[in-house]
C-alpha positions as CSV (number, residue, x, y, z in Angstrom):
1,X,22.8,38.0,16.5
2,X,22.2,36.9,12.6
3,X,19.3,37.9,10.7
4,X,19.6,35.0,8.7
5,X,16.9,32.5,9.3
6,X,18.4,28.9,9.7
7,X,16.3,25.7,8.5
8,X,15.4,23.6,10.9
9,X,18.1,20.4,11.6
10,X,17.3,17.4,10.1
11,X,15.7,15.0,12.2
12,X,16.1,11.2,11.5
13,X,14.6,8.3,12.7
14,X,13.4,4.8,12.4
15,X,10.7,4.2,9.3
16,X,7.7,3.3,10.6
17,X,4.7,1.6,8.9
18,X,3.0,4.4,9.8
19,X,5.3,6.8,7.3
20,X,4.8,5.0,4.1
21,X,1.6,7.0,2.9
22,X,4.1,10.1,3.1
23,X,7.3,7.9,1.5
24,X,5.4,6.5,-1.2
25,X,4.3,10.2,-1.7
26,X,8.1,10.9,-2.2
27,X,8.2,8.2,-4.4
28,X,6.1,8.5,-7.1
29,X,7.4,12.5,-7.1
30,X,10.4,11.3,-8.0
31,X,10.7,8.3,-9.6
32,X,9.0,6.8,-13.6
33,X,9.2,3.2,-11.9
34,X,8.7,3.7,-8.1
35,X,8.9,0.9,-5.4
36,X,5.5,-0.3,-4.3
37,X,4.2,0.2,-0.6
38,X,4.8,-3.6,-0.3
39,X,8.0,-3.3,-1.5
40,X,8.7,-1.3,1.4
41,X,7.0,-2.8,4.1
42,X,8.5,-5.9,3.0
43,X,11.8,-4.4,4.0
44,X,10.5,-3.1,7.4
45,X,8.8,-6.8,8.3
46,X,12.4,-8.2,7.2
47,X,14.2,-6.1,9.1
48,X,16.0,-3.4,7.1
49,X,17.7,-0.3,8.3
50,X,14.8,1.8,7.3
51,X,14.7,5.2,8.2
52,X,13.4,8.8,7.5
53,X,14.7,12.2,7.6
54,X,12.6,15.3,7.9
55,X,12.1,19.0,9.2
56,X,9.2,20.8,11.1
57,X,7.5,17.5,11.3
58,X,7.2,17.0,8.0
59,X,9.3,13.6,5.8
60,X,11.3,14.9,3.5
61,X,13.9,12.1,3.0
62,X,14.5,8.0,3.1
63,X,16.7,5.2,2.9
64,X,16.9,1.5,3.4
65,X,20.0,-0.5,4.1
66,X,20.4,-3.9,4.3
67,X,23.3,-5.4,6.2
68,X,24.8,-8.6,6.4
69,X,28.2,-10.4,7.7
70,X,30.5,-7.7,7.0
71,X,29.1,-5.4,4.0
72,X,26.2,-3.6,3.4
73,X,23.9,-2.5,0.6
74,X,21.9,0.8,0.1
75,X,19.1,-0.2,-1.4
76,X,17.1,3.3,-1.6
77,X,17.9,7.0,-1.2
78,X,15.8,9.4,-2.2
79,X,14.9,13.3,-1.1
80,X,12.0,14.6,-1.8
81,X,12.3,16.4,-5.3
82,X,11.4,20.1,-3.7
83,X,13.8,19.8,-0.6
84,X,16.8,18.0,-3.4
85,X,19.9,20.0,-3.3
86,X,19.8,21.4,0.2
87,X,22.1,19.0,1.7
88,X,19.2,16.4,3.0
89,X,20.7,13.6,1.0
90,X,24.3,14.1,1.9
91,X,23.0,13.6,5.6
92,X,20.9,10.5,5.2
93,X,23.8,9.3,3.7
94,X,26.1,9.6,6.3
95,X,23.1,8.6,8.7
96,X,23.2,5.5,6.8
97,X,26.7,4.9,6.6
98,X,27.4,5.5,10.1
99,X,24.7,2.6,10.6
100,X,26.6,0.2,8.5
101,X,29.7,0.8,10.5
102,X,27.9,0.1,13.9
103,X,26.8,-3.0,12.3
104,X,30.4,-3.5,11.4
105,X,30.2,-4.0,7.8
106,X,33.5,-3.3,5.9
107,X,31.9,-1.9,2.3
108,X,28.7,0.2,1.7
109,X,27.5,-1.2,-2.1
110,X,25.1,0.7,-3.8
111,X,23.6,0.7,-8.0
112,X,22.8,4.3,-9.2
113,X,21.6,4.7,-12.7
114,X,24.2,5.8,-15.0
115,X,22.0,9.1,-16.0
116,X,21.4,10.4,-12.5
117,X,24.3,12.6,-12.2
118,X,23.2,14.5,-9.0
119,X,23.2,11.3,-7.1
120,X,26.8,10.1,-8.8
121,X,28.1,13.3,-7.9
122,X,26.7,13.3,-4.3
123,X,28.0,9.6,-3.7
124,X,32.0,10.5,-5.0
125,X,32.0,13.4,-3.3
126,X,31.4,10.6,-0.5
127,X,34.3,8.1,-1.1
128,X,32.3,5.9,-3.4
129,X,34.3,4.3,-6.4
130,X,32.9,2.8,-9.7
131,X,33.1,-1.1,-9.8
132,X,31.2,-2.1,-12.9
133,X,28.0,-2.1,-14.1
134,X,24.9,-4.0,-14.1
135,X,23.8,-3.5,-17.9
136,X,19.7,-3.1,-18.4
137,X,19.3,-2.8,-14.5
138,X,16.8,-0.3,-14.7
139,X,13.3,0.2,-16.3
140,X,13.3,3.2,-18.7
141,X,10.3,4.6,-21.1
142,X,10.9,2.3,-24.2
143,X,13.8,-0.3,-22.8
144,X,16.2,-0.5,-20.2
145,X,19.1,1.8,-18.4
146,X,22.6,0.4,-17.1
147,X,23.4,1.3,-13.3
148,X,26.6,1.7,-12.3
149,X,27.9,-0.5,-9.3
150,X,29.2,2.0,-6.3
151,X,31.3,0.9,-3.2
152,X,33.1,2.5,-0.4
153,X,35.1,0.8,2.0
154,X,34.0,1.7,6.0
């Protein structure tokens, strides 16, 4: 027997309208320019892959994917900043993939800002490739910040 206390697994599920006091929480912990709560209910109403990762009960993760006639498109990702660098993100990430692939999409696309080299790291260690970039994409303190255009084949 191991003395070494494991965490609990992560649990995902389906977002629920229900979640988004605790997302948006996540959110504006994490982000300069967050999404708004419409933002996201918008995606649940339209029918997003919209889900939530946690442990103990508590949310400690999202994403949103939008699929459509053969690719797909991660639209959010995020891990709450104290739970970051645990492996939580590298799950919902497979989560999500795995999700595009029973919705049979042939590519994953997804924009990360060029500056956000956790995330960059976290999706080539995942099969992603560089296609281009979408200059001034993202809101920054005093101008704008290029994101970088990330696919995968599935």
């Amino acid at each position: 027997m191991s003395a070494i206390l494991k965490e609990p697994a992560l649990d995902i599920r389906p977002m629920q309208e229900a979640d988004l006091t605790a997302v948006m929480e996540i959110e504006r912990q994490s982000y300069h320019y967050p999404w708004t709560r419409n933002i996201f209910s918008d995606c649940l109403h339209a029918g997003y892959s919209c889900w939530v990762g946690g442990r103990s009960g508590i949310i400690e993760c999202y994403g949103v994917l939008s699929v459509a006639i053969g690719e797909s498109h991660l639209l959010n990702l995020c891990v709450h900043p104290d739970a970051q660098q645990q492996g939580i993100g590298r799950k919902m990430l497979r989560h999500l993939i795995a999700i595009a692939r029973r919705h049979d999409a042939e590519v994953l696309f997804l924009e990360v800002r060029r500056s956000n080299t956790s995330a960059r790291t976290l999706y080539e260690t995942e099969g992603f490739n560089e296609l281009g970039t979408r200059r001034d994409y993202y809101p920054v303190a005093g101008g704008r910040e290029d994101a970088l255009i990330l696919a995968r084949t599935l």
